[in-house]
N, C-alpha and C positions, 0 to 999 in steps of 0.2 A: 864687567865694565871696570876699567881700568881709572886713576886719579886721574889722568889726562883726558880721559874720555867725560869725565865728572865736572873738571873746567869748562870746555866744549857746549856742555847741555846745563845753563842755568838751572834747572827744574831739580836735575841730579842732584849738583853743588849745594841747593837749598839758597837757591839767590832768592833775595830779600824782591818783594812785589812793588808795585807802583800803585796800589789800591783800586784794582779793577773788582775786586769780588773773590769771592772764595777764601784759602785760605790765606792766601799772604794779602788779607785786607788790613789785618792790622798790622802792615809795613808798609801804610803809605808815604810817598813821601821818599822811600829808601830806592839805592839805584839797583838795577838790573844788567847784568852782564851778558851776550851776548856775542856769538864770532858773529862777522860782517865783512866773508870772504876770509880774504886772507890777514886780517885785522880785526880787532875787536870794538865791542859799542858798548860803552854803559850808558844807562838812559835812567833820567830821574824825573819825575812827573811831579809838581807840586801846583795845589791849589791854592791862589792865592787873591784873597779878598778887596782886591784894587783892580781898577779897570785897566783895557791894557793899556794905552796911553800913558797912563803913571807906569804900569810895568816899564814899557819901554824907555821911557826917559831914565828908569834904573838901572837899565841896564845897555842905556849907549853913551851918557852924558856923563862927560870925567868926574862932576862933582859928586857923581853919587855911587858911580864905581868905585871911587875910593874908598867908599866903606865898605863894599864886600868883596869887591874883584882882585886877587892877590898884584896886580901889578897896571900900569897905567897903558890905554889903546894910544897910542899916538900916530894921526894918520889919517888920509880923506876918509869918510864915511860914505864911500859907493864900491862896488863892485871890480873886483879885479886888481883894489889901489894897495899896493905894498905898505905895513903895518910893522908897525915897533913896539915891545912889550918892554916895558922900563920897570923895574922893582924896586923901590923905597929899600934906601941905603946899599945898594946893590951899583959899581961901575958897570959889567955887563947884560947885553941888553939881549933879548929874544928878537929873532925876525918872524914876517907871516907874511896874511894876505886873507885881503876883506873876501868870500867868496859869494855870498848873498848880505843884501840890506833891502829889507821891504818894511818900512815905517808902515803901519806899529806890531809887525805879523810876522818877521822873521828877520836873526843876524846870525851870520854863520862865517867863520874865518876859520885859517888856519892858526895854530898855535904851534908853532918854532914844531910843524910836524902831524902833533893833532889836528884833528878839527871838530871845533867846537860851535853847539848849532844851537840855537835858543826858537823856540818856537814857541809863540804867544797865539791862543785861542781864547775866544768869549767863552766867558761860562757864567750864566746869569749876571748877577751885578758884581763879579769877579772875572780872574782872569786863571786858565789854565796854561801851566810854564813846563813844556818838554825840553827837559836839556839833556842833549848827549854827545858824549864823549868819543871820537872814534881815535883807537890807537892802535901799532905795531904789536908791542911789548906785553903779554899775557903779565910778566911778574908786575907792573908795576899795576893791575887794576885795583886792587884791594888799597894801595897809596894815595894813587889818584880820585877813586871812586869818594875816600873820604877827604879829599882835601877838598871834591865840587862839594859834597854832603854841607861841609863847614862852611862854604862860602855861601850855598845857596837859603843856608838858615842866618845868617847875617845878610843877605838879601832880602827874605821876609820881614826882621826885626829891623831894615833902615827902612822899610816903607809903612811899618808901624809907629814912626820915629824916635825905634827904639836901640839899643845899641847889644848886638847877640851877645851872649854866656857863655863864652865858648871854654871856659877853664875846665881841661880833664879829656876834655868829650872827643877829642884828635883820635887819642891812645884807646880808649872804650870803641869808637867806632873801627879804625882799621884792624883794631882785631875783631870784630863783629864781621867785618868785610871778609876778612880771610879767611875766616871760619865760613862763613856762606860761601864764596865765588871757589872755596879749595885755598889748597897752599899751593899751587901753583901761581894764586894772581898775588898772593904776598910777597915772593920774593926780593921785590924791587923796595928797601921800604926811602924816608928822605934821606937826602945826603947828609955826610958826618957833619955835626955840628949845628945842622937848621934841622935838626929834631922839635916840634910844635908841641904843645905841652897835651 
């Protein structure tokens, strides 16, 4: 089996688990890589202790994206409606497109290319949050994989009403990521200058 072959087969690469059991239980929480055709999926599973209605109001309503979602949705909330991603302090904007909205059970758009899928399930007196990533670009997984990672633990810590830790942990996780997914899904890392600390 070849490095290429090793990207390919999460299991190979040593991709971090979503806490199903076995060994990669103690990586809950952590994404999963995955082809999905001719494109790739990372998918991040976290449990989180608010019902989903609170979930989702985090994660559709501007005042609360703002604290974890890198840049603002602007644009009807139903299906099919063309979408604007606008980044704080940033003139150029991302385009997309809403592709599902089912209050409080699923939002899934495109991202200037991605597509990004949020799926909320009950889980007792909590909610379970499937987020995943589907992309073109093998190199940039290990970049992207931790830039959801960062966003989605400042997700947890604003519905705790608390504000995430995130000093260090950028640099610690994408090389954690690259070390698991292969160095092939490193390749891609931020652009010169918006290095995240």
């Amino acid at each position: 089996m070849n490095a290429s072959d090793d990207a390919r087969n999460p299991q190979a690469a040593g991709a971090v688990g979503t806490g199903t059991g076995g060994p990669d239980a103690a990586e809950e929480g952590y994404g999963r890589l995955a082809p999905a055709g001719d494109r790739w999926t990372v998918r991040i599973v976290r449990r989180l202790p608010h019902p989903p209605e609170k979930v989702w109001r985090a994660i559709t309503e501007p005042e609360h994206l703002a604290a974890w979602f890198p840049s603002r949705i602007e644009g009807p909330r139903e299906p099919g409606a063309e979408l604007r991603f606008a980044f704080e302090g940033e003139d150029e904007t991302m385009s997309g497109r809403m592709i599902a909205y089912d209050p409080p059970r699923l939002l899934e758009f495109d991202w200037a290319g991605d597509v990004l899928r949020f799926e909320l399930r009950p889980d007792g007196d909590g909610t379970e949050l499937v987020f995943s990533d589907t992309f073109e670009e093998l190199g940039k997984a290990a970049r992207d994989t931790t830039g959801w990672h960062v966003c989605l633990d400042a997700l947890a810590a604003h519905l705790q009403g608390e504000v995430a830790q995130t000093g260090g942990r950028w640099k610690e996780l994408m090389a954690r990521y690259t070390e698991r997914f292969g160095p092939e899904a490193g390749t891609i890392g931020p652009p010169e200058g918006m290095e995240p600390e």
